[in-house]
N, C-alpha and C positions, 0 to 999 in steps of 0.2 A: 841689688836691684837697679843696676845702672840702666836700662830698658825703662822701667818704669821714671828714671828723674829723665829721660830723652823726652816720655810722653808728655811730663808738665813744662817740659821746656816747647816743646811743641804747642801743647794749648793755649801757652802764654802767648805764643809767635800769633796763631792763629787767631785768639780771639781778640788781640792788638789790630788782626785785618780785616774783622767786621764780622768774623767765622758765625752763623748763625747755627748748625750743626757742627761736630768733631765725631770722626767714627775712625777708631781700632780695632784690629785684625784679634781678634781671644789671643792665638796663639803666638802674638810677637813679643808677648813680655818676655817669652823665656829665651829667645832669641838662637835659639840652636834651627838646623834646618830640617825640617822635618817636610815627610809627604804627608798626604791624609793617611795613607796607607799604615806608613809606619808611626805617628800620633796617634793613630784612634786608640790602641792600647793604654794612654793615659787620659784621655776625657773623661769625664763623668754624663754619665746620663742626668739633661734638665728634669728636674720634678717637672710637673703640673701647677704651673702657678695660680690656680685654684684649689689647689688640696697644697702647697705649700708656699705660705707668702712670709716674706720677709724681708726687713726692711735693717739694714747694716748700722743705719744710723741711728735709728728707733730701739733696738734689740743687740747691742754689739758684744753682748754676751752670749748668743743662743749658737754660735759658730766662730769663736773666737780665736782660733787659733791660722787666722790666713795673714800670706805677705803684706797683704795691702792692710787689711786692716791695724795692725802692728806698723805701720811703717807713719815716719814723720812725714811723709808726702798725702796720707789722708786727707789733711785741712781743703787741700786743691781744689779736691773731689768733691769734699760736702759741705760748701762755705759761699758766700759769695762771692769768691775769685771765679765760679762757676756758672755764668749766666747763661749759657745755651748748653742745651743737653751734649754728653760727654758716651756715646757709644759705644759698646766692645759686642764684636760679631763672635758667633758662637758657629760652628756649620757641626753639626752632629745630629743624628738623629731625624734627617734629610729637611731640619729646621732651620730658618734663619733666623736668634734670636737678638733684639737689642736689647739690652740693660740700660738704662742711662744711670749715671753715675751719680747721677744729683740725685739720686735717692725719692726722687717724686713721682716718678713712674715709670710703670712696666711696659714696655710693649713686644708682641709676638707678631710675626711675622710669615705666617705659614703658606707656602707659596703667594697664591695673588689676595689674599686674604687678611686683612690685618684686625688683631686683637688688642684689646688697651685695658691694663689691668695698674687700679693704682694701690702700691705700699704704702 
């Protein structure tokens, strides 16, 4: 997961410079080059985060088996190194979704519309 130790090397840079937001790309962890065209084949369609809510930190059993959660760079993500929300855009499903990573809330983002949904 060397992608993923670049991003905490990153938040660490940025949130040293006052970063009050951080947002990543979904698909740069895996760092290969992909079009939309040729990715869409491996997305997942988002649930309904009203008919399906979940919370990684809360529940780290109910879907246990992903990189991140398995990996020693979690703490980053769900601790107080983490003081301004930590973003990953999703473009699928002609949705723009933020996750914030701090695990405190949800937000959607559907065209000029925005949703807030808390885990």
């Amino acid at each position: 997961m060397p992608n993923l130790s670049v991003y905490i090397l990153k938040c660490i840079l940025f949130l040293a410079q006052g970063a009050q937001i951080i947002v990543f790309p979904e698909d740069a962890i895996h760092g290969f080059n992909f079009t939309r065209a040729s990715i869409a084949g491996y997305l997942e369609t988002v649930p309904d985060p009203q008919k399906v809510t979940w919370s990684p930190c809360a529940d780290s059993l109910r879907f246990p088996d992903t990189e991140v959660q398995n990996s020693y760079l979690k703490p980053i993500f769900s601790t107080h190194l983490t003081r301004v929300p930590i973003l990953e855009t999703v473009h699928y499903q002609f949705v723009l979704l933020f996750l914030i990573l701090s695990f405190k809330r949800f937000i959607l983002y559907v065209f000029n519309h925005v949703k807030s949904y808390l885990i």
